[in-house]
N, C-alpha and C positions, 0 to 999 in steps of 0.2 A: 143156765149160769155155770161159769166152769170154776173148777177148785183150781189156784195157781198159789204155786210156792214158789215165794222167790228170794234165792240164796244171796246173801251179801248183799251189803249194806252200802253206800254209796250211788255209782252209777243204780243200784239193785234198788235202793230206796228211791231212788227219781222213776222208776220205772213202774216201781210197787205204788205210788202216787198217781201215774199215769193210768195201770190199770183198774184201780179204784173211781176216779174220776167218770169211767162208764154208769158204775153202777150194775154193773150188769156179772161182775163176777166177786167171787169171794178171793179175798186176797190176804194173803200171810207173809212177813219178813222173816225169813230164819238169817243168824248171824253162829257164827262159830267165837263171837266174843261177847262174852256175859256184859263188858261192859258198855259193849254198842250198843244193846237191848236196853240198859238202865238208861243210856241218857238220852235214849229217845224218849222210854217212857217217862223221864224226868221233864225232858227242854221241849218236847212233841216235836221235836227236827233233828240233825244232826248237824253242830252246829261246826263241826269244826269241817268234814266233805260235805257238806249240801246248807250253809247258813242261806236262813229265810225259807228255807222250803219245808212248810209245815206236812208233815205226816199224819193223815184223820185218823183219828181212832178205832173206824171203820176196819183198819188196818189190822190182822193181827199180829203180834213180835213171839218171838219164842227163841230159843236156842236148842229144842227138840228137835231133831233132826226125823225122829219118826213122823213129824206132820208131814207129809210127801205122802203117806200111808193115801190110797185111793185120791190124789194129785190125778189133776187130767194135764197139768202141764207144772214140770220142774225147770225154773226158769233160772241157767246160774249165773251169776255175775263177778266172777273170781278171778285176782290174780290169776295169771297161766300159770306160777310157781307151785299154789296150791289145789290147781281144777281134779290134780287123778287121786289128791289122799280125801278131796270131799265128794267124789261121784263114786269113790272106796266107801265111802261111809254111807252115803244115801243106796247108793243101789238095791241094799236091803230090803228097802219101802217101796220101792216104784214099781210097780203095776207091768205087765207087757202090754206098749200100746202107747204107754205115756209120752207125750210130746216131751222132749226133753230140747231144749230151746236155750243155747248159751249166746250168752249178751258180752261175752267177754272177748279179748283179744292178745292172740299170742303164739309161740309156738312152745313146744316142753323143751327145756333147757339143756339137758344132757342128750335126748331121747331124738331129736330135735324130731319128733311127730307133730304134727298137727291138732287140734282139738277133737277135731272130726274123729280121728285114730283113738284118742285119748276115750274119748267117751264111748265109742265103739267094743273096747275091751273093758272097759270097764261096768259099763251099762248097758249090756246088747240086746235087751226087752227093749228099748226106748227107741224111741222115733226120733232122731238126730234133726234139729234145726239149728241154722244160725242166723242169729239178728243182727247184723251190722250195717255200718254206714257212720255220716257225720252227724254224732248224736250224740254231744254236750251233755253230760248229767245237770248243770245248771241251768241247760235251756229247755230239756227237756221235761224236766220237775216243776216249771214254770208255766207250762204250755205254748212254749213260742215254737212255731211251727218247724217241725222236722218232717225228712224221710229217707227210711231206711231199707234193708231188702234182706228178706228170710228168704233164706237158702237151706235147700235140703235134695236129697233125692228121693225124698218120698212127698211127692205131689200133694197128698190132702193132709201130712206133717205143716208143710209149709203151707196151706191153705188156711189153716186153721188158727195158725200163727197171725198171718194176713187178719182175717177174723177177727180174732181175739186183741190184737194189739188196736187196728184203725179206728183214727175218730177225725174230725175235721181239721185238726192239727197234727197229725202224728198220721203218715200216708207211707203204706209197707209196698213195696213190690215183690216178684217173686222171682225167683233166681234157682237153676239149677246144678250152676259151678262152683258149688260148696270147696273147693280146693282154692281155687280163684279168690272165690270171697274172703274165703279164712288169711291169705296172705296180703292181699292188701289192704287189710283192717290191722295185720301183724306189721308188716314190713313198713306200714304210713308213720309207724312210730319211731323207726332207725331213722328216718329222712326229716321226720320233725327235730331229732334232733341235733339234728346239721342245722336244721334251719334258725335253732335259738341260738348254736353256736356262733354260726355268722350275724345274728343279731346282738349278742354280747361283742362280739369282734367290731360291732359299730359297720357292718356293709351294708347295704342300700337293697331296692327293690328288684335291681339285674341280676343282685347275685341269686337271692335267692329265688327268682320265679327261675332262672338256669337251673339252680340246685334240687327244684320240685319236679322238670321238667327231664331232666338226666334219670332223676333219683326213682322217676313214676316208669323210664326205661328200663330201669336197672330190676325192678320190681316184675315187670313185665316176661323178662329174659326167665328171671325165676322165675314165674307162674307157668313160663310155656315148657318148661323144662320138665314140670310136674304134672303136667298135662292141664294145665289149667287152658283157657278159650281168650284171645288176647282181645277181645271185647269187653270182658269184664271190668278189663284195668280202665277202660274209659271210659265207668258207668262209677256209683254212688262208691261203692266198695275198692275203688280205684283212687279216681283223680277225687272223687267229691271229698274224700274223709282225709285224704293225702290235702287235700288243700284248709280244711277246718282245721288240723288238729298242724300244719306249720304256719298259721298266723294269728290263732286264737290265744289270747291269756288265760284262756280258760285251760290248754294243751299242757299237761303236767311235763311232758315230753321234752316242749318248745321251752319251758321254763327252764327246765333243768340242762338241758340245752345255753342257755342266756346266762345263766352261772359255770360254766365250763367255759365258755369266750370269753369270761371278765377276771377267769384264769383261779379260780377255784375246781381242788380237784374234783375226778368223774365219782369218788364215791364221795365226797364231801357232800355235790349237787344233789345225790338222789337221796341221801339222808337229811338234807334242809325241803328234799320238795315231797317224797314220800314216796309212794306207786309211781316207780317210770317203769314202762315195759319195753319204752325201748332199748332201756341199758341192758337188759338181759335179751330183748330179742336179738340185736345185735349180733350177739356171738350166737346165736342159732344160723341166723340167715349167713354168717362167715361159713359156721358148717354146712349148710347147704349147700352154699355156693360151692364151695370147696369139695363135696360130694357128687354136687351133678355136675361140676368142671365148668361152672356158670361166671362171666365176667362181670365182678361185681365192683367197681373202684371204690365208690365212694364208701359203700357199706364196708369195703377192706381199709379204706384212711379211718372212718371211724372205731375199726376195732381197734387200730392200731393207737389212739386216741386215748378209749378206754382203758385196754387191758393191756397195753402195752407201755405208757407212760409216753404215747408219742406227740409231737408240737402241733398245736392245731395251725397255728401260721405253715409249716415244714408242709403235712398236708394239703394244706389248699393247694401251695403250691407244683406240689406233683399233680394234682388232678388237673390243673389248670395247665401242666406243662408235658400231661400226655399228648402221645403218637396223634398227629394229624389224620383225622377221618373224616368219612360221609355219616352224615346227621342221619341218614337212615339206613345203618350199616345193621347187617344180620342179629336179628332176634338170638337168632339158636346155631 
């Protein structure tokens, strides 16, 4: 049986469900807010990210942050905003050895590092996985069949992950371009939300399977740039999660997206929808681009969007009225 603590509430509760559901380990919810913890322990769900999805009692809640103390796997599910002041705060507890397994998606905002980097300096006893793909916290608190890919560079990290996580609904593969993975779980979020854009702008299915299909290039260019493996982008961590998370009403992303085209502003949208990360990845991946000299259009209309107060009609239009090329013009 393995000890698993798992940070944050939300996606982290559909997963803390999930691992429970085996029976086979012992499972903990740590929350950084007292009152997450109450109205679970009030409503037994969370009613306002996860309604209907009961949480067993089985379960245990805390806001101890020392329960990690001999954790065979610290499993985060945080904002990228707040992943380096709470892996500051846990590292204390965590064992050398500890699978440390983040379920989250993002890049650091100012720092523009990766997770991977993030938890590296901050947690360097821990055995670094990452669990991504297209994996809905509603569908996945549900048991409706998902699969996802732990990625790591340490082979029995990511094994164990595998392990611990599969059951006949929930099917892990393994992956060892933890760089790869981490950005197209990041970057599926800037493209999602072009894609609710052009769905408040009222456009059709051309625009946007074009917009998925540029946007999964553009994603690409940057992974190769970082030395990512350009097979990755056409596996779960690629097109799969880039395709769930721009047509799903479940995609916080696509939503807040869909209120930006219907001409409410970009921070209006993410304060009526809550958690978008791709308003903030956004200007990560402009600095990137912009760091490794990477040709990114659309990611640059959309900054220009957000943080620049620019016209989302004026944009499409330039994208749409760039330089004449070959559809399979140079990566890098």
């Amino acid at each position: 049986m393995a000890k698993i603590v798992v940070l944050g509430g939300g996606f982290g509760s559909a997963l803390a469900v999930h691992l429970n559901s085996m029976q086979q380990h012992e499972v903990t919810l740590w929350s950084a807010l007292p009152a997450e913890i109450e109205a679970i322990q009030r409503d037994g769900e969370q009613k306002e990210k996860l309604p209907g999805v009961k949480i067993p009692k089985e379960i245990k809640l805390t806001t101890d942050i020392s329960v990690l103390e001999n954790a065979d796997m610290a499993l985060f599910v945080i904002p990228s905003a707040y992943v380096r002041e709470t892996a500051k705060r846990a590292a204390p507890y965590i064992k050398p050895g500890t699978v440390i397994c983040n379920a989250g998606k993002g890049v650091e905002d100012e720092s523009l590092k990766l997770m991977s980097t993030v938890f590296a300096e901050e947690i360097p006893q821990g055995a670094y996985v990452v669990l991504t793909g297209p994996s809905h916290a509603e569908e996945v608190g549900r048991g409706i069949p998902t699969t996802v890919v732990a990625a790591s560079s340490s082979a029995p990290a990511a094994y164990f992950v595998q392990e611990w996580f599969s059951t006949p609904t929930f099917r892990v593969y393994i992956n060892d371009d933890v760089t790869g993975c981490e950005l197209g779980g990041a970057l599926k979020n800037v493209i999602a939300l072009c894609a609710g854009i052009c769905d408040g702008l009222g456009y059709g299915d051309n625009t946007k399977a074009a917009l998925m299909t540029r946007g999964l290039h553009e994603i690409t260019r940057l992974g190769l740039a970082l030395g990512s493996r350009p097979n990755t982008f056409a596996g779960l961590t690629g097109i799969g999660d880039l395709i769930v998370t721009c047509t799903s009403m479940h995609s916080r992303n696509r939503r807040a997206g869909m209120l930006i085209g219907q001409g409410v502003s970009p921070e209006e949208a993410v304060k009526q929808v809550g958690t978008v990360e791709g308003y903030y990845c956004c200007r990560a991946a402009f600095g990137l681009a912009e760091r490794y000299d990477v040709e990114m259009p659309i990611t640059r209309e959309l900054y220009h969007v957000l943080y620049e107060h620019g016209n989302v009609q004026d944009s499409l239009s330039k994208l749409m009225g760039r330089p004449k090329a070959h559809e399979y013009e140079k990566l890098t």
